[in-house]
N, C-alpha and C positions, 0 to 999 in steps of 0.2 A: 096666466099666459104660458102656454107650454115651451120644454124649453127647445125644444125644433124649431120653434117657428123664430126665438130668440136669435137661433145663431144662423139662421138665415136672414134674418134684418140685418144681424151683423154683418153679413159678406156682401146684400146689399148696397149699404151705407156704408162699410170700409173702416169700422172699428169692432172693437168686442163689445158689444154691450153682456154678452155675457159672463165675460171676464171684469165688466166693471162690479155686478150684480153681484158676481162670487168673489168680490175682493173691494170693499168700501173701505173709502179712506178715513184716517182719520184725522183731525184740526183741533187744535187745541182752543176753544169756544166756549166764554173768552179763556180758560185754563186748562192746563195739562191733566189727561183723562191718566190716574196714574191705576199702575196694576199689582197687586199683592206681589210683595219680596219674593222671590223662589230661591230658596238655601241651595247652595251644593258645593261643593270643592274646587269649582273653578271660581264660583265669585268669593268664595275664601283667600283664593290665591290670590285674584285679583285686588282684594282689600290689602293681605299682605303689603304688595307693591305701592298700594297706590297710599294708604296708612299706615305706615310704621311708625312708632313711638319716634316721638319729635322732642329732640331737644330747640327750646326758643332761645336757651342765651347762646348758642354755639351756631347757630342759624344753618347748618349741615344737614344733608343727608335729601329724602324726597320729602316735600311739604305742601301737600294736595291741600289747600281751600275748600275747592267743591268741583262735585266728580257726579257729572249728569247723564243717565243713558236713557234714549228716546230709541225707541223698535215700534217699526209701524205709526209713527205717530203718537206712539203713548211710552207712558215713563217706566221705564223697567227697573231703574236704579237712580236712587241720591242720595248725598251723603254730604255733608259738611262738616268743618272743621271752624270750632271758635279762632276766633270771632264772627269770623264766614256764617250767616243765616241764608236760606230761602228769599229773604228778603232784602241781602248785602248788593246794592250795584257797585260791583267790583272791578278795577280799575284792569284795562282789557290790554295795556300797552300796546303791543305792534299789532293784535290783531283789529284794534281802530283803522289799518290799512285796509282790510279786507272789507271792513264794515264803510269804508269810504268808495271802495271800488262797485260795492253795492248797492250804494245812494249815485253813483254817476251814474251804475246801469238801467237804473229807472231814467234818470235825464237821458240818457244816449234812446232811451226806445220812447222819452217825448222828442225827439228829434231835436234835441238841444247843443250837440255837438257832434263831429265823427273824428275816430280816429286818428285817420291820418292829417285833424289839422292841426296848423302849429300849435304849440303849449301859447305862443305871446297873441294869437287872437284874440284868446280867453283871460291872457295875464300879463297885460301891455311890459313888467315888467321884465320877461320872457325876451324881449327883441334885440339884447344882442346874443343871444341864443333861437335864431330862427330856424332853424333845421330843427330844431326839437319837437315830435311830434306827442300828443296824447297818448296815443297808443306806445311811443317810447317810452313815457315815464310810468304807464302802468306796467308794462316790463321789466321796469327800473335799470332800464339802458336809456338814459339819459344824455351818457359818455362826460357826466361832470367831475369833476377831481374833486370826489367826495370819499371820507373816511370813516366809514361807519364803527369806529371801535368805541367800546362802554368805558365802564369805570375802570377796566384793566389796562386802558391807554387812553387816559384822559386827558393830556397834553396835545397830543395831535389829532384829535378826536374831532369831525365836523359836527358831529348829531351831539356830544355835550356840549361845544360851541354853540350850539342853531337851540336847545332846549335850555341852559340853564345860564349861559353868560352870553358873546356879543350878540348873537340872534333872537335872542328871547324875545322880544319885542314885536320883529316881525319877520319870521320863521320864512316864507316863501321869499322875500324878498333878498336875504341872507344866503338861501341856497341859488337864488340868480345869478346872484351877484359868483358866484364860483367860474373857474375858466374849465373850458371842456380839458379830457384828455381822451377822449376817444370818440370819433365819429358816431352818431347816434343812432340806434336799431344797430350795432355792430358790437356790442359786448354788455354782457349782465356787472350789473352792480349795486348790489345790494343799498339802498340810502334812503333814509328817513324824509330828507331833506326831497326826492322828485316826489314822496306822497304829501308833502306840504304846499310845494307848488302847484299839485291838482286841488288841492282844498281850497288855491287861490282861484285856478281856472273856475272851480265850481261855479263862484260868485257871480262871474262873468259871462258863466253860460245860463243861469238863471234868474239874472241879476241880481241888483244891492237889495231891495226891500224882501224878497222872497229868499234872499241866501240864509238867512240867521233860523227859520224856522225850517228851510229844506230839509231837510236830515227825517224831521220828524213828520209833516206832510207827505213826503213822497213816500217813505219806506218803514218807518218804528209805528206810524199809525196807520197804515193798514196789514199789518203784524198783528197789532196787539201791543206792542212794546207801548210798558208803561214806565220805566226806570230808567231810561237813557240820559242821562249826563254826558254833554261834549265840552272840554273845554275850550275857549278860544285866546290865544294872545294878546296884545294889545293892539294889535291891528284889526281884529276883529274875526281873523280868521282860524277857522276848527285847526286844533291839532290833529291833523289825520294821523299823524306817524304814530302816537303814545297815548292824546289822553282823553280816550272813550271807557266809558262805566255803564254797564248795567248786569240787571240780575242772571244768571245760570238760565232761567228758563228766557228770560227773553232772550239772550243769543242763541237757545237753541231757536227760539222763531226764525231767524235769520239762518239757519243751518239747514231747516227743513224747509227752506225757498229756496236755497240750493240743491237740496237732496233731488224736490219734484221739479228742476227744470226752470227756475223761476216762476213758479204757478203757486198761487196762495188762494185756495179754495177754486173757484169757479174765474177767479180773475188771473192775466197773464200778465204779473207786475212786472217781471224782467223779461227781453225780447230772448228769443233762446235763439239767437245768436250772439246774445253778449255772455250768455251761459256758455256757449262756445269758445269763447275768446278767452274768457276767464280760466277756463280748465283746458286748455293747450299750452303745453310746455314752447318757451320762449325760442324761436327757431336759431337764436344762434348763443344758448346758453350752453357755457361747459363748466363740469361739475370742478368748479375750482374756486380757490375763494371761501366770503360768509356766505353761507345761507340757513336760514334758521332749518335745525333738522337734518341739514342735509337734502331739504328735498328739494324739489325740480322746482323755480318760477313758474306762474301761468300769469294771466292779468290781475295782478294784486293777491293770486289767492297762491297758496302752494301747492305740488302736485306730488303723490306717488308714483309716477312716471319711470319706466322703463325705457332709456334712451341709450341709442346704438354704443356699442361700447363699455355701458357703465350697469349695475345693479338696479336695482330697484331700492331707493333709500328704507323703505319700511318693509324686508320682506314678509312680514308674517302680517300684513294690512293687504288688503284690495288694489292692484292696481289704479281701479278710477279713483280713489280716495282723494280727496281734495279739503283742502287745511288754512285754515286761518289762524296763525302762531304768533306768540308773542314770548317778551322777554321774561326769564325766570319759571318759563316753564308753562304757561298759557297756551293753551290751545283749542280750538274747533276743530271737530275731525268728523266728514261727512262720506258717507261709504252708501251710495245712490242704488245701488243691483244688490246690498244687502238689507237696506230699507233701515237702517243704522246709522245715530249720529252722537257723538259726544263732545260734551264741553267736560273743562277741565281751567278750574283756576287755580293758580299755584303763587307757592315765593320760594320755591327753589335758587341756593344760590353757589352749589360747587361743582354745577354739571354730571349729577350723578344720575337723573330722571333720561329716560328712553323713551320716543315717543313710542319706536315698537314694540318696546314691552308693555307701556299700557295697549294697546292696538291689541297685541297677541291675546293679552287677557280679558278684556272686554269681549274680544270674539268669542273667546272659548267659555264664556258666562253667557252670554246674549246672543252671537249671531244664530238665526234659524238651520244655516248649514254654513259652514266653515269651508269658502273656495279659497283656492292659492290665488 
């Protein structure tokens, strides 16, 4: 068919077909299409940074797992570190947030909840907190007097309370029971404890008998994901906040349904308006405070967002970049306009690891053109 006539159907019918023709995608069916290593002095550098020689008894310095790069759909770079295999489902900590926000977006586009309704619709234990809405706590403006500090302040610490002493038990009910300190949708706060409460609303938006396999129904099988491990506490419900495991390549599954929009092959598994919601920065966040990175909240996921005022947390990364982070140095990092996405598992433990320095290095080894 000649190609005149191509791009005249095209204006037609109001897409490119011949821009799809000249640019086919790629899906990893069922595995990751991978492409011969290409040597050069930036993915030098970048090994540098990302594998320096590791002492394991002094546990310092950066300690890269496994360090995956996907261009176009296909692998351009992997690597791992023992005991880390291709085969390791690696425990994901905070970024089980992101990976929770992506299993509601499938329920929010079967019309299973919206928004703006209360968190105690969905999680009767929610009602004496009724202003609290969905969309609040995937903001993580809650407004609970919660305290997100780790092992460096383990005494007044809510998230080691709520994960390993009084909450353990039953993790959303523990962060209920908390008193607000600030009006709701009216301040960011960072807390483990409002992504465990949505793991509770889950339930309740899909109910009791279909809650235990949802995760894997809605969103890891039709992925592909075959390695996903969720934990749940003894109330039965997923830790969203910490503790999801699977493989390097299956969370890039999950990365490249972010990258296209919520689209996985020929089907529209997330509504691309909840893609929306998720990558806008939180309207009344101020860069003050935890936030992993430093970067901007969106709905569960975090942003490289330029907001009036402040920098751009990753400068040498893409403004749209959008991240899924976790503690000790975990990260998903999806860059959608350079067709670029990286996972990254780690056990970093003195704060020496830069997200932008991996960002800067990855690009200058893989991206096709390097924009500011």
């Amino acid at each position: 068919m000649p190609t005149s006539f191509l791009r005249r159907l095209s204006l037609v019918l109001g897409f490119s077909l011949f821009a799809t023709a000249a640019h086919a995608e790629n899906w990893p069916q069922p595995d990751w299409q991978t492409l011969p290593r290409a040597e050069s002095a930036a993915l030098a550098e970048l090994e540098r940074y990302a594998f320096p020689a590791r002492d394991d008894a002094e546990r310092k310095g950066i300690r890269t797992d496994a360090l995956l790069v996907i261009r176009d759909g296909q692998i351009v770079y992997e690597r791992y570190a023992e005991p880390t295999t291709a085969q390791t489902a690696h425990l994901s900590w905070s970024m089980a947030k992101s990976l929770l926000a992506t299993t509601l977006g499938v329920a929010y586009g079967e019309g299973r909840f919206k928004l703006d309704a209360p968190a105690a619709q969905y999680y009767p234990a929610m009602a004496e907190h009724p202003q609290i809405k969905i969309g609040h706590l995937l903001n993580w403006a809650s407004g609970l007097a919660w305290e997100e500090d780790y092992e460096y302040a383990p005494l007044k610490s809510s998230v080691v309370a709520m994960l390993y002493t009084r909450g353990r038990d039953d993790m959303a009910a523990f962060t209920a029971a908390h008193k607000a300190d600030a009006a709701p949708g009216t301040r960011f706060r960072y807390s483990s404890g409002d992504s465990n409460v949505l793991a509770a609303a889950l339930r309740g938006m899909v109910g009791q008998d279909a809650y235990a396999d949802y995760p894997w129904t809605a969103l890891f099988e039709p992925l592909g994901i075959t390695s996903a491990v969720w934990e749940r506490d003894a109330s039965g419900t997923f830790v969203a906040s910490s503790y999801a495991y699977m493989t390097a390549r299956d969370l890039a599954r999950v990365g490249l349904l972010m990258q296209r929009g919520g689209r996985w092959g020929e089907r529209q598994l997330l509504p691309a308006a909840w893609i929306d919601f998720a990558s806008t920065p939180f309207a009344a966040y101020q860069p003050q405070g935890f936030a992993p990175g430093d970067a901007v909240p969106g709905g569960h996921w975090w942003l490289n967002a330029e907001l009036p005022g402040s920098k751009r947390p990753w400068p040498d990364a893409p403004a749209d970049t959008i991240a899924a982070l976790g503690h000790w140095g975990q990260g998903l990092y999806v860059m959608p306009k350079e067709d670029l996405l990286v996972v990254r598992y780690a056990d970093d433990r003195d704060g020496s690891f830069q997200h932008n320095e991996l960002l800067k290095r990855v690009r200058a080894a893989f991206a096709a053109e390097v924009q500011p």
